[in-house]
N, C-alpha and C positions, 0 to 999 in steps of 0.2 A: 504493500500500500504506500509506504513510503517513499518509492520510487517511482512512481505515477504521481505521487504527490508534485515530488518534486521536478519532475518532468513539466509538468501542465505549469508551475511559478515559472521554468525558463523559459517556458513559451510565452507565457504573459508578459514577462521581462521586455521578449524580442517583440512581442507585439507593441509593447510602448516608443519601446525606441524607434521602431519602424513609424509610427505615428509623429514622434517628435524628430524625428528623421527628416519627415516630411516639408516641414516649417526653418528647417536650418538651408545654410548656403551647402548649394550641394553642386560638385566638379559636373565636368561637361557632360560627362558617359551620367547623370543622374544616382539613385542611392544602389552601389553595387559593390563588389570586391573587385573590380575589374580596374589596377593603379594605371594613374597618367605621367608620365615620365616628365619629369621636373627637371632634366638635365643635371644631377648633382653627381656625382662618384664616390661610390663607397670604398672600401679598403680593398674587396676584395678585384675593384675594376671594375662593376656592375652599375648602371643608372641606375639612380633610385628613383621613386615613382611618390607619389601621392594618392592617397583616395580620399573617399569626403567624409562627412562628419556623419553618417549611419555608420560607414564601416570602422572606424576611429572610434565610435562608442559601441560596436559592437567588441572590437578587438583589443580596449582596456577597460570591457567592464564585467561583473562578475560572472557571467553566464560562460563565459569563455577561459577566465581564470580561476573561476573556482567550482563551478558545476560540472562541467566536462571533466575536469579532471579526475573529481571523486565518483563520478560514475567510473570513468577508465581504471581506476586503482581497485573498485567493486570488481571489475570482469576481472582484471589481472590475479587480485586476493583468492577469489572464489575459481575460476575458469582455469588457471595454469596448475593446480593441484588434481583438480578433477577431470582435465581430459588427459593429462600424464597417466593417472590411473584407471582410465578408461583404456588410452593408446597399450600401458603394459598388459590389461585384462586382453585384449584383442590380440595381442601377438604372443604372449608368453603363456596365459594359462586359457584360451580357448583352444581348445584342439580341433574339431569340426571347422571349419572354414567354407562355410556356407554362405553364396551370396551377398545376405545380412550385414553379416561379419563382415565381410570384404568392404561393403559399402559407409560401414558405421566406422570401421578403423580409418577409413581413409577422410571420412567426417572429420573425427577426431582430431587427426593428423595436420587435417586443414585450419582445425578452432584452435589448436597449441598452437600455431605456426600463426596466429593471428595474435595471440595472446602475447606471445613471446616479444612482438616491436609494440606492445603496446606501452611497454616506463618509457619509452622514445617520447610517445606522443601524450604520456602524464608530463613528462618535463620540461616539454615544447611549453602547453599551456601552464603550468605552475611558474614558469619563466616570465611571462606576461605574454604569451604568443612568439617568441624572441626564439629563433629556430640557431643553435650556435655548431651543430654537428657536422655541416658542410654540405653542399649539393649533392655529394654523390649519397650519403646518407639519406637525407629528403627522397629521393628519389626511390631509394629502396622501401624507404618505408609504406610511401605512398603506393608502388605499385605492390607489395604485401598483403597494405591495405585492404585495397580494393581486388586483389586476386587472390586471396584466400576467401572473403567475404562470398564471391560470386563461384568460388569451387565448394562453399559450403549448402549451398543454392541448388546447386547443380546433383550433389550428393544425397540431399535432401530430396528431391526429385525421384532418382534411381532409387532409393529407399521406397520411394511411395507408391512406384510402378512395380517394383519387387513383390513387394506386398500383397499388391490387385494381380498379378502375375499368380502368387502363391494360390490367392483363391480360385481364382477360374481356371487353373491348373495345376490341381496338387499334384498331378501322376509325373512330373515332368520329370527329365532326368535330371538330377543334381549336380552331378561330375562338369556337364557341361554347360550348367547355366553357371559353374564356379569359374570357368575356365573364357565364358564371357563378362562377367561381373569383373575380372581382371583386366582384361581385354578396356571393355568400358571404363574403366577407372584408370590406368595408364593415359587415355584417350582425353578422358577432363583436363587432367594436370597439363599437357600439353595445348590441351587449345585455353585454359586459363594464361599461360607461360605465356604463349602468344600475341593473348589477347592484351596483356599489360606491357605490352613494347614499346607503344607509344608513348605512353605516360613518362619513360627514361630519353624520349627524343626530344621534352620540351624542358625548360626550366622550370623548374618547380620551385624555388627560393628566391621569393621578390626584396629587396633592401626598401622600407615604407618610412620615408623620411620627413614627415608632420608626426609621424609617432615615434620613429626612432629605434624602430626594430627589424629583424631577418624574417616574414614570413613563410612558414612550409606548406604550399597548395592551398593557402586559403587566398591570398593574393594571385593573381595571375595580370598577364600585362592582356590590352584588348585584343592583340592578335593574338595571341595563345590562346582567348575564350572562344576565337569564331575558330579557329582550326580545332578544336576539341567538341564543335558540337557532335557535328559526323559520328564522333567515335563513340560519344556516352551515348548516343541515341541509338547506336549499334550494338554497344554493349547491353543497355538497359534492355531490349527487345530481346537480343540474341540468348543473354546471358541472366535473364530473369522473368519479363513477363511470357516467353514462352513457357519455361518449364516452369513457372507458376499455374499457368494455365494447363496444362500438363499435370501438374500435382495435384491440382484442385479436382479434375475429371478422373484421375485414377480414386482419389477417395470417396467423390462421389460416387462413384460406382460401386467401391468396396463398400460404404456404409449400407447402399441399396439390397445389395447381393446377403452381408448378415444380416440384415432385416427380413427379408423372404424368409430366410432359411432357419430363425426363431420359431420352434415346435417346442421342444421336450423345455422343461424348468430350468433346470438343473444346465442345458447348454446355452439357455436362454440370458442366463445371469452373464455366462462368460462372455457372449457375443456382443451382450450391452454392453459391458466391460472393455471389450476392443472396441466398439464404437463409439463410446466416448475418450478413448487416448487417441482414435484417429482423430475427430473431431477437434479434440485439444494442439494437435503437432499441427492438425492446416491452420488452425487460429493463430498459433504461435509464430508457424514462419510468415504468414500475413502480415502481421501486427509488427515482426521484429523488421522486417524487408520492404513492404510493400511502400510503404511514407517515405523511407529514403528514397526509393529509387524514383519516385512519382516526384519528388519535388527537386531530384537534381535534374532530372531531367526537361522539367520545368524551367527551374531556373538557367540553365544554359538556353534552353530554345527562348526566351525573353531574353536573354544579355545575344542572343544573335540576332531578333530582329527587333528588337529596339532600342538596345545596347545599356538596356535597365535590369539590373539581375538584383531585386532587393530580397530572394527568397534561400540565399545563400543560407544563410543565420540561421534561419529556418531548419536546413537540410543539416547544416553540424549537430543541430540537437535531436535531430530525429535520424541519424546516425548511428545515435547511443543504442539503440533499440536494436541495431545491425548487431552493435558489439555484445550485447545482453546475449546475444543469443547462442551466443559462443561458449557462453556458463551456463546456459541451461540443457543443449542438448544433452551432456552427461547422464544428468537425471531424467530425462525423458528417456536414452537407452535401458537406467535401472528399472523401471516401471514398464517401458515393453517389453524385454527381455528378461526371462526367469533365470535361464542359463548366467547371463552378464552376475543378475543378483548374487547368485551363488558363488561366482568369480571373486565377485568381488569382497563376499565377505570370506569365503578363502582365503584370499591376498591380506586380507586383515588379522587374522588368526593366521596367517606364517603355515600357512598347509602347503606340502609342494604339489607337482602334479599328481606324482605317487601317489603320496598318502589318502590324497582325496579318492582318487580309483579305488587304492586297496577297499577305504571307509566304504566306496561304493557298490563295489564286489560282496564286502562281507553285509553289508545292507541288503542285498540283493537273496543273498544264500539264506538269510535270515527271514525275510518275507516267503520266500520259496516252502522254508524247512515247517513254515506256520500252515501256510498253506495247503502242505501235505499233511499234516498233526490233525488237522478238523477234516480233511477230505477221509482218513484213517476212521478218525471217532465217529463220523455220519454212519462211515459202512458199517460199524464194530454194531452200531445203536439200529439201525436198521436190520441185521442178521439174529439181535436177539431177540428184537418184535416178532421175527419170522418163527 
């Protein structure tokens, strides 16, 4: 609750300043991030720029130096412990490698690998926005960023066609839907790799010299925002609202399909029971994706054709929601996944693979040995009736 709380004050924040934005002297390009070059030279040889007095109170006031941050210290806190131990459940003590597994470890893989540059971008804004790591840093992080974000998109996707896969065809062979779930997952990472090339062919760290700081991607100069529309609007389609659309028909269908097939009580509870954790994972990546990506994309197609991009501010804080999500999938695989549960509380009582087997074995032999003890006593108690 408290992060929704505080979510809806930054946005109220940026809606004022947006408003009092309005009424101030505002540079030629209107209220945007998009700096005007002032002719000055900074240390490192770079023109420094200017922008106006929305993006100047957006970028030394608190929304930006102290709310972003402590959401980003939340996902790093919670997200870098939990998908580490998710990634070791997936590779060390699951043995079957089904599918799933294939898809959720590489999930994982993707949310650590988001997590990890994330003290970059707590110490960018606890700085004052003052970016001091160097371009070719900026650069990585950004494309990180934004290409882990949109390979966990992509993941999330193939999970959810898995899924609708599994039901309208449990007979399938396994061996070589494992051997395509590979196949497809190799195949993301490459066209994510790809896809964030361009992000390292522009500058990404503007010198903003009426505030007197190094910006990392939140500044861009105007030519750098009309040659980037192309791309986000490629990316956004390519790399989210399709296999959003895509996720959302695979579950609809799956919720359709265990609903017909609710007869007996007893399977009836369990089916409910998957239909509402599907329910919950499409709300979740909706709600954590859908507002980023709708209003960057926004905001660039407005700074292209009328070179007013004031929904910038906007899109950083509904960001956070991208990054939240990276600490929650963990717990969403503890909750679908019985198997995982077990893993993981293995991994916590120090069981190795062995031991858990042997425990499993001797569990097994022990249900068996019951099983035959009353199947014995029915026949013993039936032959003396006779």
């Amino acid at each position: 609750m408290w992060g929704w709380r505080l979510l809806f004050v930054a946005l109220l924040s940026i809606s004022f300043l947006t408003v009092s934005g309005q009424n101030s002297t505002s540079a030629k390009k209107g209220r945007n991030f998009v700096g005007n070059k002032d002719g000055v030279i900074n240390s490192t040889g770079k023109y420094g720029y200017i922008v106006n007095n929305f993006a100047k109170n957006v970028l030394t006031g608190s929304v930006t130096r102290v709310f972003l941050p402590l959401v980003y210290i939340f996902v790093f806190v919670v997200g870098l412990p939990s998908n580490a131990i998710a990634l070791w459940v997936f590779f060390f003590r699951t043995k079957k490698k089904h599918p799933a597994v294939i898809y959720m470890a590489n999930l994982a893989l993707a949310d650590l690998m988001f997590v990890i540059w994330i003290p970059l971008k707590i110490s960018y804004h606890l700085n004052g926005n003052n970016w001091v790591y160097g371009e070719g840093m900026c650069k990585v992080l950004v494309g990180f960023f934004y290409g882990n974000m949109y390979c966990s998109i992509l993941f999330i996707t193939c999970l959810s066609v898995q899924r609708y896969w599994v039901i309208v065809n449990p007979i399938s062979h396994t061996r070589k839907k494992t051997k395509i779930a590979f196949i497809v997952s190799a195949t993301i990472w490459i066209i994510v790799m790809l896809s964030t090339v361009p992000l390292y062919l522009y500058d990404q760290t503007i010198y903003v010299t009426n505030i007197n700081i190094t910006t990392c991607h939140d500044v861009l100069s105007d030519v750098d925002v009309r040659n980037m529309f192309s791309y986000f609007l490629s990316l956004g389609i390519g790399l989210f609202f399709l296999p959003a659309v895509l996720m959302t028909v695979a579950y609809t269908v799956m919720i359709k399909t265990l609903n017909a097939s609710i007869t007996d009580e007893n399977i009836g509870k369990k089916r409910k029971r998957a239909i509402m954790l599907i329910i919950t994972v499409l709300i979740m990546c909706l709600v954590c994706f859908l507002p980023s990506n709708i209003l960057l994309l926004v905001n660039y197609s407005t700074i292209n054709s009328t070179g007013v991009g004031n929904l910038y501010a906007f899109y950083i804080v509904a960001l956070c929601l991208s990054a939240l999500n990276s600490c929650i999938d963990p717990f969403v695989y503890y909750f679908v996944s019985k198997d995982f549960r077990e893993n993981v509380k293995n991994t916590f009582l120090c069981r190795s693979v062995r031991t858990v087997e042997r425990m499993q074995i001797s569990f097994s032999s022990m249900k068996y040995s019951r099983k035959t003890n009353s199947y014995s006593s029915s026949s013993n108690t039936k032959t003396s009736t006779c």
